[in-house]
C-alpha angles and dihedrals in degrees: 000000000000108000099177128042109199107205114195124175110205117198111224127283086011129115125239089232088173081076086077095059097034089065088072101052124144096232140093101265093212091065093060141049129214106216115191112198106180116194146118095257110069096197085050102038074056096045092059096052092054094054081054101052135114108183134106085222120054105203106183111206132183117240083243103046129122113226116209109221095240100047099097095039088048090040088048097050088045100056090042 
């Protein structure tokens, strides 16, 4: 069961750099998904990964953000 949709817009030709950070989560891989939307408007880009998501939780994440490991196990806990 996915419990966390990431939703991350990614602006053409760039990098989602957060993908790095994301690998060392703290956090079973089986309960989030990881949605790319690449395009040149960010609120749309956002918009369309949310029409993709599964999750009960919606986490929006620039292509450059760091990810601390604990952030999805500790956002989890707070909106249960």
């Amino acid at each position: 069961m996915i419990k966390i949709s990431i939703v991350v817009p990614v602006a053409p030709g760039r990098n989602a750099e957060v993908l790095e950070s994301l690998k060392e989560a703290d956090y079973d891989r089986k309960k989030y998904e990881i949605i790319i939307e690449e395009g040149t408007n960010t609120s749309v880009n956002r918009n369309k990964g949310v029409e993709r998501a599964k999750g009960d939780i919606i986490l929006f994440l620039d292509d450059d953000a760091y990810v601390d490991k604990g952030l999805l196990k500790k956002g989890e806990e707070f909106l249960e």
